[in-house]
N, C-alpha and C positions, 0 to 999 in steps of 0.2 A: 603886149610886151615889146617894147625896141630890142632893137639889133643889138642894141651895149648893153643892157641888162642881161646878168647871171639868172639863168636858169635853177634856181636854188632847190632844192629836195633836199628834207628833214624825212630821214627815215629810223622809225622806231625798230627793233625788230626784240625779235624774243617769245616767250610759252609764256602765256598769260595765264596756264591751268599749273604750273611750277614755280607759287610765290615770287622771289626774285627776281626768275628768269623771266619774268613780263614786262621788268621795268622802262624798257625801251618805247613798248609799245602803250604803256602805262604813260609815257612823257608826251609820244603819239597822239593820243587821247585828247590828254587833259589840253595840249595847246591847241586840238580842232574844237574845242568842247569851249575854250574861254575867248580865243582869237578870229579876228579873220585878218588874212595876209592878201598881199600886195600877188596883180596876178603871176608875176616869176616866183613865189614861191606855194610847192606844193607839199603838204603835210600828208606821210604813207605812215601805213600799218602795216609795216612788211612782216610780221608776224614771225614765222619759220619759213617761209615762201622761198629761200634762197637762190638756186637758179631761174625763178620765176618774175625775180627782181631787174634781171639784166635791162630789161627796155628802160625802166625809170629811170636806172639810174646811169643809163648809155646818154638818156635826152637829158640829165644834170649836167649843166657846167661846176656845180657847188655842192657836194655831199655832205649832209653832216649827219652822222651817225650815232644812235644813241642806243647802248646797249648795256649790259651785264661785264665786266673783265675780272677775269684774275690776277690781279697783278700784284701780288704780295701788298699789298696795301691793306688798311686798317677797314674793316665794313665801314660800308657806308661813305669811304675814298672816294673823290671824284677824281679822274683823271681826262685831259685833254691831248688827243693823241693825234697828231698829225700825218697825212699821207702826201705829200710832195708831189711824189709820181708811183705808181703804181709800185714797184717793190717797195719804195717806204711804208705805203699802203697797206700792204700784203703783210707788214711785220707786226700788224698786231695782233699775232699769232697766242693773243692771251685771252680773245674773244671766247665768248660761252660758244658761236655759231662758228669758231675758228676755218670750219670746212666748208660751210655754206658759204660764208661770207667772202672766204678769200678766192674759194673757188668760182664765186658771183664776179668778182674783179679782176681775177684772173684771164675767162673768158673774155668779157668785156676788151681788157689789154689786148687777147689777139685777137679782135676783131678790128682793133683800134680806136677804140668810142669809149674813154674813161673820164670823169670828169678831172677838170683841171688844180681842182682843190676838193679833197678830201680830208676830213675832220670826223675821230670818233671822241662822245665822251662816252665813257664808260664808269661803271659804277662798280665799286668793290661788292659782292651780296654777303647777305647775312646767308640767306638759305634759298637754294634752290635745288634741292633735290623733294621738299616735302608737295604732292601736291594739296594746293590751296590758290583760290583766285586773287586771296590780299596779297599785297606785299608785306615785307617787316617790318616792323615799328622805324628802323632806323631807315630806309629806303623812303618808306612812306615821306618822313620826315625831309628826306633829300630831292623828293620831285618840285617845287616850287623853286630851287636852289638851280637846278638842273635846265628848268624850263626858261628861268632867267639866262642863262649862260646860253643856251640853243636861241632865246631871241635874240641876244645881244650879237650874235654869230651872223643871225640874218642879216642886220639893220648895217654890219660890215659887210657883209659882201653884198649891199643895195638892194636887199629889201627891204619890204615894212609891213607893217601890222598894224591893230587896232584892237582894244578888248571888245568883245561880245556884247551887247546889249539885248533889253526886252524886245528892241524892235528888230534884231538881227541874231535869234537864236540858234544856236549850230542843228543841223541836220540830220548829223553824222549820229547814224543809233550806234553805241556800247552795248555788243552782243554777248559778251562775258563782263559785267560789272564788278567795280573791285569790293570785293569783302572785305571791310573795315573793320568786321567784327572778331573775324578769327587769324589775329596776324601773329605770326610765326616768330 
């Protein structure tokens, strides 16, 4: 990587055993599983991991965040939420991981190691309290949609990708797979 290239991190997070609540890491997934990227950017499954996440996302200059929100929005809502500088950051206080996450940035802020652009998209859910490994029909429906928006994010702030081929299969094993069959 050069000295001018952004250090880019795509972090999913979210309970992949709580239907909707996976969805982040569900977008996680499906782009290390179809993609490979350019080496500044790194695709996480930051899970629930919250304070566990500080290093990644200390050595990101580029966040982009993909999660669950409530935001009085219609299920299945995508929203694109911007963090400027770390209190704007902080305001997306409509996160499903609202205490993990803001407390992950928070920390970070006094150490002084915050990335320079922060980006969440977040997705309205149908259902996150049932657990089940699917997502809902209508989620399910919004991760291709989602996963476009998250590459197109990259390819602005200079990185890139490539789809996956037979000769360059992803590696990355799916230790909870999504159940297609019983969605919520």
């Amino acid at each position: 990587m050069s000295e001018t290239e952004k250090n880019i991190l795509i972090l999913g997070v979210g309970n992949v055993l709580f239907t909707d609540e996976g969805f982040g890491v569900r977008v996680a997934e499906e782009l290390e599983q179809k993609y490979t990227f350019s080496p500044n950017v790194t695709v996480l499954d930051g899970g629930t991991l919250g304070l566990r996440l500080m290093g990644p996302i200390m050595e990101a200059d580029y966040l982009i965040i993909v999660d669950i929100v409530l935001n009085e929005g219609k299920p299945g809502e995508v929203f694109r939420l911007l963090g400027e500088n770390l209190s704007k950051a902080c305001a997306f206080t409509n996160s499903m991981h609202q205490t993990d996450l803001l407390d992950t940035l928070a920390r970070c802020s006094l150490i002084g190691n915050v990335p320079d652009d922060v980006i969440l998209y977040g997705v309205e859910p149908v259902n996150y309290e049932d657990m089940s490994a699917g997502l809902s029909p209508e989620l399910e429906a919004k991760l291709p949609e989602v996963m476009a928006m998250v590459l197109d994010e990259v390819e602005e702030a200079g990185g890139s990708y490539t789809p996956r081929t037979a000769t360059n299969p992803a590696t990355e094993k799916i230790y909870v797979p999504r159940d297609t069959s019983r969605n919520s």
